[in-house]
C-alpha positions as CSV (number, residue, x, y, z in Angstrom):
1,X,-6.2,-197.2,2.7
2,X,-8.2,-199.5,4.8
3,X,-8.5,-202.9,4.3
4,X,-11.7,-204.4,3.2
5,X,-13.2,-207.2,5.0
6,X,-16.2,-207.8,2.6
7,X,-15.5,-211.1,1.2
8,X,-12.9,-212.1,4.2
9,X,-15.7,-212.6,6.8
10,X,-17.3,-215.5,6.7
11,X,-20.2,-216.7,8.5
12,X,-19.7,-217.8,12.1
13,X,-16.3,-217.0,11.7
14,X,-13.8,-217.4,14.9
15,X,-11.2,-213.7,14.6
16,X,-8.9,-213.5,16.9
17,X,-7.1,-210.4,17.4
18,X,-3.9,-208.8,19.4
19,X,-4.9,-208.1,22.9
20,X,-4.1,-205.2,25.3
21,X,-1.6,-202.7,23.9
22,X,-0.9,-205.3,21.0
23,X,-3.9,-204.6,19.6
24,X,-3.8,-203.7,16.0
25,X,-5.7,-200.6,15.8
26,X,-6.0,-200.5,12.5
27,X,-7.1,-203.7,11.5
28,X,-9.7,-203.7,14.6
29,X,-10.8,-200.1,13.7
30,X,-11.6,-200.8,10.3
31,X,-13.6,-204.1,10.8
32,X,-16.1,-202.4,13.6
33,X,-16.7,-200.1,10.8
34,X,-17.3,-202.5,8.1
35,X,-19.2,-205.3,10.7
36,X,-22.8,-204.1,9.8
37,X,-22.1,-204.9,6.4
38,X,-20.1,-208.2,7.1
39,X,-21.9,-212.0,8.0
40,X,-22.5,-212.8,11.6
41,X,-19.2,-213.7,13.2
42,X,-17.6,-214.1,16.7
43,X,-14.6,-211.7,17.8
44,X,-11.9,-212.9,20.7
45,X,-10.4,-210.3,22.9
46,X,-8.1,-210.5,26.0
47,X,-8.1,-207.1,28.0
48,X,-9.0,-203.8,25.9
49,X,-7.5,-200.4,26.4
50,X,-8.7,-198.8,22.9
51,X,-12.3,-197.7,22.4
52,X,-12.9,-199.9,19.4
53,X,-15.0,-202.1,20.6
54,X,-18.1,-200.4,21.2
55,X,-21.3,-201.8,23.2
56,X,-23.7,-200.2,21.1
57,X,-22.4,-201.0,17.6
58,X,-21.8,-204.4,15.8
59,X,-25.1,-206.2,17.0
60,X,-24.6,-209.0,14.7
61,X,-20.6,-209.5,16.8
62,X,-20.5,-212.2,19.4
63,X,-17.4,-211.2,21.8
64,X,-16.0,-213.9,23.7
65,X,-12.8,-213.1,26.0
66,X,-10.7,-215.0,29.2
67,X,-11.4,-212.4,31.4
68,X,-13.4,-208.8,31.7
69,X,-10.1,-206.8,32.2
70,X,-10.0,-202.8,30.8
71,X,-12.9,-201.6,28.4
72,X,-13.8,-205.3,28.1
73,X,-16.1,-204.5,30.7
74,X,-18.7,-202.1,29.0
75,X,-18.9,-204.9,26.8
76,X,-19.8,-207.6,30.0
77,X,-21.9,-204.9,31.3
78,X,-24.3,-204.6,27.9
79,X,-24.1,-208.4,28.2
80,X,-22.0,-208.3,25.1
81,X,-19.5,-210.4,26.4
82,X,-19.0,-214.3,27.0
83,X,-16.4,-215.3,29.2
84,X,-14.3,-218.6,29.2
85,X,-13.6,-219.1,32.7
86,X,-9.9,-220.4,32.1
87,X,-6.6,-220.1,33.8
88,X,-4.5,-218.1,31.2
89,X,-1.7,-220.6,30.5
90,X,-4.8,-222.8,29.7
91,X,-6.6,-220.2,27.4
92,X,-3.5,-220.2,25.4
93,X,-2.8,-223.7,25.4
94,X,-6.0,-224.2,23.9
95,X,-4.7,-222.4,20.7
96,X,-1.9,-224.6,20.3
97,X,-3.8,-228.1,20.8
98,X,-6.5,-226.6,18.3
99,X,-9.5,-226.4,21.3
100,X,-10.1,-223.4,20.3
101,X,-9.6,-222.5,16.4
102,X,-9.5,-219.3,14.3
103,X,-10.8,-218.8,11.5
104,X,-9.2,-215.5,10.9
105,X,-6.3,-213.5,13.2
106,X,-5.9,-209.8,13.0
107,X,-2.0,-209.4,14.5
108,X,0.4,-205.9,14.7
109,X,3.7,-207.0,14.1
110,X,7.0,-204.9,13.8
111,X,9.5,-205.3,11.2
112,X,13.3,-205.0,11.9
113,X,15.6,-203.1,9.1
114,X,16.1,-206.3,7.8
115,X,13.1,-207.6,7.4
116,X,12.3,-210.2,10.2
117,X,9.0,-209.5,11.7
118,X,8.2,-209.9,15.8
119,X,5.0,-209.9,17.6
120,X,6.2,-206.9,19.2
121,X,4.7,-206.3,22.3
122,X,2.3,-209.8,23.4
123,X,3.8,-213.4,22.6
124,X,0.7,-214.6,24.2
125,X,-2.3,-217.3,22.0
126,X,-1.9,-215.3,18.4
127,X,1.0,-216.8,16.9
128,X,-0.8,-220.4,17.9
129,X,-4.1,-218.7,16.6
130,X,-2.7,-218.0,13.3
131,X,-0.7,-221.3,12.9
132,X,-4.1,-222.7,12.0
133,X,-6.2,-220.2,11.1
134,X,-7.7,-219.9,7.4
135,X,-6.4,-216.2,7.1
136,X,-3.8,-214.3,9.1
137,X,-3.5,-210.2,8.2
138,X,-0.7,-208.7,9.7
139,X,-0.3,-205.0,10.5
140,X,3.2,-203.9,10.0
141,X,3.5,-201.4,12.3
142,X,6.8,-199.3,12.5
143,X,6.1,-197.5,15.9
144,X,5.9,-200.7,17.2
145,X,9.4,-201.9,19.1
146,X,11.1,-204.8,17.3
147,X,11.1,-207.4,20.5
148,X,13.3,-210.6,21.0
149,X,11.4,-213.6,21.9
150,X,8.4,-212.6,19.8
151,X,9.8,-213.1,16.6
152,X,7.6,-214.4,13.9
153,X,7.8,-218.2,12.8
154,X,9.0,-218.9,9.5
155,X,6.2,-221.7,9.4
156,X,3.4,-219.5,10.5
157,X,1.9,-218.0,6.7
158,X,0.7,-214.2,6.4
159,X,-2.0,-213.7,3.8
160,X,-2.1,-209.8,3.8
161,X,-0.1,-206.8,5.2
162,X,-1.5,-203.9,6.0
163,X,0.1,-200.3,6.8
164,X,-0.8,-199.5,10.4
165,X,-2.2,-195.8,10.3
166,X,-2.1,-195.6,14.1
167,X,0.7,-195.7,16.8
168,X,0.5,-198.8,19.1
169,X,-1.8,-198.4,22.2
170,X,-0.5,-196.9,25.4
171,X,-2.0,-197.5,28.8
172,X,-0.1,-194.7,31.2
173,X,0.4,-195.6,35.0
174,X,-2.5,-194.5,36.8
175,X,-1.2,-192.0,40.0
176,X,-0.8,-193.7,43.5
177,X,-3.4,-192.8,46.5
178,X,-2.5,-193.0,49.9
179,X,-3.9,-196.3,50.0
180,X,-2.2,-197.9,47.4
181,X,1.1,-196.3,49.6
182,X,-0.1,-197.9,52.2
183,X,-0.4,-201.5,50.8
184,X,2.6,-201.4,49.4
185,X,4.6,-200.5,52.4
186,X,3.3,-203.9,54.1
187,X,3.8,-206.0,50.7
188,X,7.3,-204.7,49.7
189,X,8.6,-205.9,53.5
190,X,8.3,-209.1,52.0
191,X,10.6,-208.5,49.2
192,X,14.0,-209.5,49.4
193,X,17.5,-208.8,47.8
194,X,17.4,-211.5,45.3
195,X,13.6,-211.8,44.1
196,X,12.2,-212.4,41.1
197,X,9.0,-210.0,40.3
198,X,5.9,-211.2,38.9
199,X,3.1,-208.5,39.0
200,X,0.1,-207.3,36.6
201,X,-1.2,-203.5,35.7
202,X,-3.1,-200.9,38.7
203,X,-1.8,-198.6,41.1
204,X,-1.1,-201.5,43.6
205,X,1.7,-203.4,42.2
206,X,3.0,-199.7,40.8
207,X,2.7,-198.5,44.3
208,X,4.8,-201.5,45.4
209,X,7.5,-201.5,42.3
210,X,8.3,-197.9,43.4
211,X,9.3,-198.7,46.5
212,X,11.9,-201.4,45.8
213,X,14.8,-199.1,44.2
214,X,17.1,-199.8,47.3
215,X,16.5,-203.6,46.9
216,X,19.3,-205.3,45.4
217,X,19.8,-208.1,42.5
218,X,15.5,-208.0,41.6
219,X,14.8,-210.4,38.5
220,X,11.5,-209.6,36.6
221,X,10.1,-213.3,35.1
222,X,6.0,-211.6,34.8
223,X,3.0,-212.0,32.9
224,X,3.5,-208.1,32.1
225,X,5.8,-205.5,32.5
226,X,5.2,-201.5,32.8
227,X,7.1,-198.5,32.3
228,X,8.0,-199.3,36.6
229,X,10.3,-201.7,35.7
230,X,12.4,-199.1,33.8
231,X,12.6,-197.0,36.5
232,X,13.9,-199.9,38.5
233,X,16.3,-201.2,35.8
234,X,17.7,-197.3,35.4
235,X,18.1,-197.5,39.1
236,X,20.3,-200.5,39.3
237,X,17.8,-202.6,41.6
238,X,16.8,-205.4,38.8
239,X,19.8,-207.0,37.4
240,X,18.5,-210.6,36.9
241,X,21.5,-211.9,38.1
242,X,20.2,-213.9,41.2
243,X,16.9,-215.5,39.0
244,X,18.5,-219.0,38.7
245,X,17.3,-219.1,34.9
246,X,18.0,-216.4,32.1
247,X,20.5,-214.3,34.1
248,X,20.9,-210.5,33.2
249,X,17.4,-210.8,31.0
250,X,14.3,-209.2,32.1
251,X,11.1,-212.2,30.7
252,X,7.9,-210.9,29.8
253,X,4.8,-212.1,27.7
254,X,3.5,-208.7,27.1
255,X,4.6,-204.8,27.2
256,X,2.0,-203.0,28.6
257,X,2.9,-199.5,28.8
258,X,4.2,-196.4,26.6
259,X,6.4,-195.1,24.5
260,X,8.9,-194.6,27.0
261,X,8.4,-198.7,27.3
262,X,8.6,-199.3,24.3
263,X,11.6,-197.4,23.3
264,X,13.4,-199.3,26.0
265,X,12.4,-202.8,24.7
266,X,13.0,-201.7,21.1
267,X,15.8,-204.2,19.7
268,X,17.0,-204.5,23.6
269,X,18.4,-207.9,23.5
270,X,18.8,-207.5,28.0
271,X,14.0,-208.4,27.5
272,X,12.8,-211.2,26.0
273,X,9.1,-211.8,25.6
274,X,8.1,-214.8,25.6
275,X,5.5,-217.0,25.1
276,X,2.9,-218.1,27.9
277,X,4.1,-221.9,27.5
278,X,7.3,-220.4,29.2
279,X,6.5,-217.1,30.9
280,X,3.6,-219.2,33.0
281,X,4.6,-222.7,32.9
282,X,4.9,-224.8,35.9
283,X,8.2,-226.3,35.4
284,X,9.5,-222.7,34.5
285,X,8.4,-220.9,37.7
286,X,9.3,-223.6,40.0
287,X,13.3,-223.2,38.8
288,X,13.0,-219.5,39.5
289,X,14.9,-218.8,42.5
290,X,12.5,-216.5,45.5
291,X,10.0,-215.9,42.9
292,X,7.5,-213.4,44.5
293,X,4.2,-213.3,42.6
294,X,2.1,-210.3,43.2
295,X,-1.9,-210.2,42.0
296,X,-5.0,-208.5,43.6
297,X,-8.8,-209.7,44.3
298,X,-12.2,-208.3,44.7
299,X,-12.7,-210.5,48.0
300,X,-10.7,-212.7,50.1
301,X,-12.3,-214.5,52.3
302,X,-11.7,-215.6,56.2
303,X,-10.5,-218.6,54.8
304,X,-8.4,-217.5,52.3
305,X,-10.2,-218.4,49.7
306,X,-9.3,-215.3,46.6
307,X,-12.0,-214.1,44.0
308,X,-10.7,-211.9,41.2
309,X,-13.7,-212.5,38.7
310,X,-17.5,-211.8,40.4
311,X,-19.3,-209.4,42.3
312,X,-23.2,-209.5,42.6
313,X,-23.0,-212.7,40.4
314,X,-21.4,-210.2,37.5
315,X,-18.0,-210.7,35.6
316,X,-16.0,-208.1,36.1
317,X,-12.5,-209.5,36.4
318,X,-10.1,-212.6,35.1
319,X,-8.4,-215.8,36.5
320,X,-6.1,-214.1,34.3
321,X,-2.5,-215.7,35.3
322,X,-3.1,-215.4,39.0
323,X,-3.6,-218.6,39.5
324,X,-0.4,-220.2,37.4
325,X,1.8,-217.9,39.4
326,X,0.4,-218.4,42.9
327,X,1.3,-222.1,42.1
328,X,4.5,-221.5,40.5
329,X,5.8,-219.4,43.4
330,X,4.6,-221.7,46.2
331,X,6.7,-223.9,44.1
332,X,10.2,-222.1,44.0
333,X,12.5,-222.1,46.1
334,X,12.1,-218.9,48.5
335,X,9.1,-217.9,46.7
336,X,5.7,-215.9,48.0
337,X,2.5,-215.7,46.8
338,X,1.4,-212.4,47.4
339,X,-2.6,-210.9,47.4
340,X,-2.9,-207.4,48.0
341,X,-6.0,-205.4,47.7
342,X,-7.8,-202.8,49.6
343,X,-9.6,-203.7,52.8
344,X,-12.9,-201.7,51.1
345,X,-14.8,-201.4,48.0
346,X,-15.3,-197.6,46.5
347,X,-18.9,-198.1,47.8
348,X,-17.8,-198.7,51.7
349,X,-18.3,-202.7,51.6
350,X,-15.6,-204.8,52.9
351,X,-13.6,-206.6,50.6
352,X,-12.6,-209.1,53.4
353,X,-15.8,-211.6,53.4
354,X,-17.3,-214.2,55.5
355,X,-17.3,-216.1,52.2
356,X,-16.5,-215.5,48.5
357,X,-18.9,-216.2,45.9
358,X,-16.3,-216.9,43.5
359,X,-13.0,-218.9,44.4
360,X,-10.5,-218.0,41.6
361,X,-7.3,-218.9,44.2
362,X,-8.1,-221.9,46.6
363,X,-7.5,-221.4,50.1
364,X,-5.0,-224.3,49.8
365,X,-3.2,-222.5,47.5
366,X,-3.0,-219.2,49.3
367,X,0.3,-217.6,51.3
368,X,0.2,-213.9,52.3
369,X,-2.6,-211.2,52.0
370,X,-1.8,-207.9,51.9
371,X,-4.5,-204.9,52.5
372,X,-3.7,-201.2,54.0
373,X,-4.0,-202.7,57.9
374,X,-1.3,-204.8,57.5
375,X,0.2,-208.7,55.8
376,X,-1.9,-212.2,56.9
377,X,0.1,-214.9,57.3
378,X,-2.0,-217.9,56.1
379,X,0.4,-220.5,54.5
380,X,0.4,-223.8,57.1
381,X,-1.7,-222.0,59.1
382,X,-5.4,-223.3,60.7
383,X,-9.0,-222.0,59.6
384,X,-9.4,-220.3,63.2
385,X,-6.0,-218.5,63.1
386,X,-6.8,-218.0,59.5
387,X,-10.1,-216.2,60.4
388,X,-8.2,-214.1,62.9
389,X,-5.7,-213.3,61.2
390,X,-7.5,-211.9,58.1
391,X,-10.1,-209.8,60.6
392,X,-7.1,-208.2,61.7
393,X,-6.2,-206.8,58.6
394,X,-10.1,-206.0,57.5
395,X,-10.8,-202.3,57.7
396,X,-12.1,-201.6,61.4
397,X,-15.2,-200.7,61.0
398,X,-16.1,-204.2,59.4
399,X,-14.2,-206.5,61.9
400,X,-16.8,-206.6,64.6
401,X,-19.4,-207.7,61.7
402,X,-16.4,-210.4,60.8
403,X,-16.1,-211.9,64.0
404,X,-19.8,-212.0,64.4
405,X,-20.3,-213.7,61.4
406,X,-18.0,-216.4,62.5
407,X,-19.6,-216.9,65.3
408,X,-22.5,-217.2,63.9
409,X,-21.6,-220.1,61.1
410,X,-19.7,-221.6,63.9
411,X,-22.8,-222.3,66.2
C-alpha cells in the first residue's frame, strides 16, 4: 500500500530525498502522485535517472538540486529547477552544519538478516539531512545490497517504514563510439601501475576504465563507481594494495550501476561507501598515493580554464565533485588531474574556446586535458604555451579560428 503524505506535508516544507540510483522509488512515486493534493512545498534532488519527476506535473513543487545531471535536466529546461552552485563536499557539508535543513527526508535503505539497516547504495547529505529533519520515512528495500560504510546511525530516528514495491534504479553503461575510444587511448597513457581511480558516469571514463585491465595494483577511492570497476576487479588489475590508505578496499560514496553492481557490493566487506566528508575531503585525497582524478567539461578554454555547468547562459551540468578531486589529486603524491572531453559539440561547435563563460575548474587549478587529438600538458606551464598547446588538441577544422582569435585579443 502506498503511503499517504496528506497530513505529512507541510507548507513550505524542505524534503530531501535519495539521489541517483538511491532513489526511493516508491516513496518518490507516491508523493508526485499525491503533490496536487498536498500544501506547497520544495523537493531536493541530486542527479535523476527515474522518470518521477515530471516537468509538467506538480506545479505547486519547487525543485532545487547541486547540479542538472540525468533527467534533472527536463526539469532545468521547463525552468523547474533552481540550482545551488556548490562544490559537492560543500553541498553536503551544508547538511551537517544545518545550512541547509529538512523538514522531511524520503531515504531507501536495505536491511541485513539481522536487522541493521545501511544506506545501501549513496552515503552522500541524507543521513545529515535526516539527523535533523522533523520526519524521516525509510523504504526498506530488500533488492537493495546491504553496503558497509553506509550503515545507519543508531542516533539518527526513523518515523515510518515503508515496503519498497520497486527494485532500486539501474543506470546501464551507455556503448562506447569511436570517439570516446579515441580519448581514452590518450588518457589511459597517463595511468600507471599503482594509481588510485577517481572517475564519474558517461561513455568517457567507461571508455578509459576498459582499457586499464593490463595495469597493475589500480586502487578505486571515487565519488562513484560502475559496473567497470567489476570487470577490473574480476580481472585482477584493481587490488588497492598500492592506495597508501584502506589497502585491499575499493571507497565509494555511491553505486551507480545494476544489478550485476549491486550483487557484487551486496554484504562485500572488500567496498566501503562512504560518506562525502571522507570520499572528497581534502586531507583524504591528499594521502592517497598517484591519485588520478578523471572528470569531463562542456568547454575548456585556451587558458585552461574548465566549465562543466553552462552553455548559452543555461544549466545543464554540476560542479558536482570535480572540483574537490582536481584539488585533491594535484595534492597527492604522484597524482593527475585529468579533463577529458570531446574536441566538438553534437552540433559541430568547438568545445575548445577562446574563453569559457562559466569557470567551474580554475585555470590554476588545472593539469592535463584530454580530447580525441591528443593530451595538453598545462600544469607549470605559461598562457602562450598554454594557448598552443590546447589549439593542438582542438578538432582541425576550428584551430585556425583559435589561433585567430588569439591574435585578435592579443592586439
Amino acid at each position: 500500500m502506498n503511503p499517504d503524505f496528506r497530513g505529512l506535508i507541510r507548507e513550505g516544507d524542505l524534503v530531501v530525498c535519495g539521489q541517483a540510483t538511491a532513489e526511493p522509488l516508491t516513496l518518490t512515486e507516491a508523493l508526485m502522485a499525491q503533490a496536487g493534493e498536498l500544501p506547497a512545498f520544495r523537493m531536493m534532488v541530486g542527479p535523476i535517472f527515474s522518470d518521477t519527476f515530471s516537468a509538467t506535473r506538480a506545479p505547486n513543487v519547487s525543485f532545487q538540486s547541486y547540479g542538472v545531471i540525468g533527467n534533472a535536466r527536463r526539469l532545468a529546461r521547463a525552468g523547474r529547477l533552481d540550482v545551488i552552485p556548490s562544490n559537492y563536499s560543500a553541498f553536503c557539508a551544508a547538511f551537517a552544519s544545518r545550512r541547509h535543513k529538512a523538514d522531511v527526508v524520503l531515504v531507501q535503505l536495505a536491511e541485513s538478516g539481522d536487522g541493521r539497516l545501511s544506506a545501501s547504495l549513496s552515503n552522500d547529505y541524507v543521513i545529515d539531512a535526516a539527523r535533523g529533519a522533523r520526519l524521516v520515512i525509510a523504504e526498506i528495500n530488500p533488492d537493495a545490497p546491504f553496503t558497509f560504510g553506509a550503515e545507519w546511525p543508531d542516533d539518527v530516528p526513523i518515523h515510518m517504514r515503508v515496503a519498497a514495491r520497486r527494485a532500486p534504479a539501474e543506470l546501464a553503461s551507455p556503448p562506447l563510439d569511436d570517439i570516446s575510444r579515441r580519448i581514452a587511448a590518450h588518457a589511459a597513457s597517463l595511468i600507471p601501475d599503482g594509481s588510485t581511480l577517481q572517475f564519474g558516469v558517461g561513455r568517457i571514463p567507461d571508455a578509459i576504465l576498459s582499457l586499464l585491465s593490463h595495469v597493475r595494483d589500480l586502487g578505486i577511492h571515487s565519488g562513484l563507481i560502475n559496473d567497470a570497476v567489476v570487470d577490473l576487479i574480476e580481472r585482477g588489475a584493481v587490488t588497492n594494495a598500492k592506495k597508501g590508505i584502506d589497502a585491499g578496499i575499493t571507497v565509494t560514496n555511491q553505486v551507480i550501476g545494476t544489478g550485476r553492481l549491486y550483487g557484487f557490493v551486496h554484504e562485500n566487506k572488500a567496498v566501503s561507501v562512504r560518506p562525502t566528508s571522507y570520499t572528497h575531503g581534502q586531507g583524504v585525497l591528499a594521502r592517497i598515493n598517484r591519485l588520478v582524478a578523471i572528470n569531463s567539461a562542456l568547454q575548456v578554454g585556451l587558458d585552461g580554464s574548465v566549465n562543466s555547468e553552462t552553455l548559452n547562459g543555461i544549466a545543464i551540468g554540476a560542479i558536482g565533485g570535480q572540483l574537490d578531486f582536481v584539488r585533491g589529486a594535484n595534492a597527492s603524491a604522484g597524482g593527475r588531474a585529468v579533463i577529458a572531453l570531446p574536441a566538438t559539440a553534437s552540433d559541430g561547435t568547438s568545445r575548445i574556446v577562446a574563453r569559457v563563460e562559466t569557470v567551474t575548474t580554475p585555470r590554476a587549478d588545472v593539469d592535463a586535458i584530454v580530447t580525441e587529438w591528443g593530451i595538453a600538458e598545462l600544469r607549470g606551464c605559461g598562457l602562450a604555451a598554454r594557448a598552443r598547446r590546447m589549439i593542438a588538441i582542438a578538432a582541425p577544422e576550428h584551430r585556425d579560428a583559435l589561433s585567430a582569435q588569439l591574435r585578435d585579443a592579443a592586439s
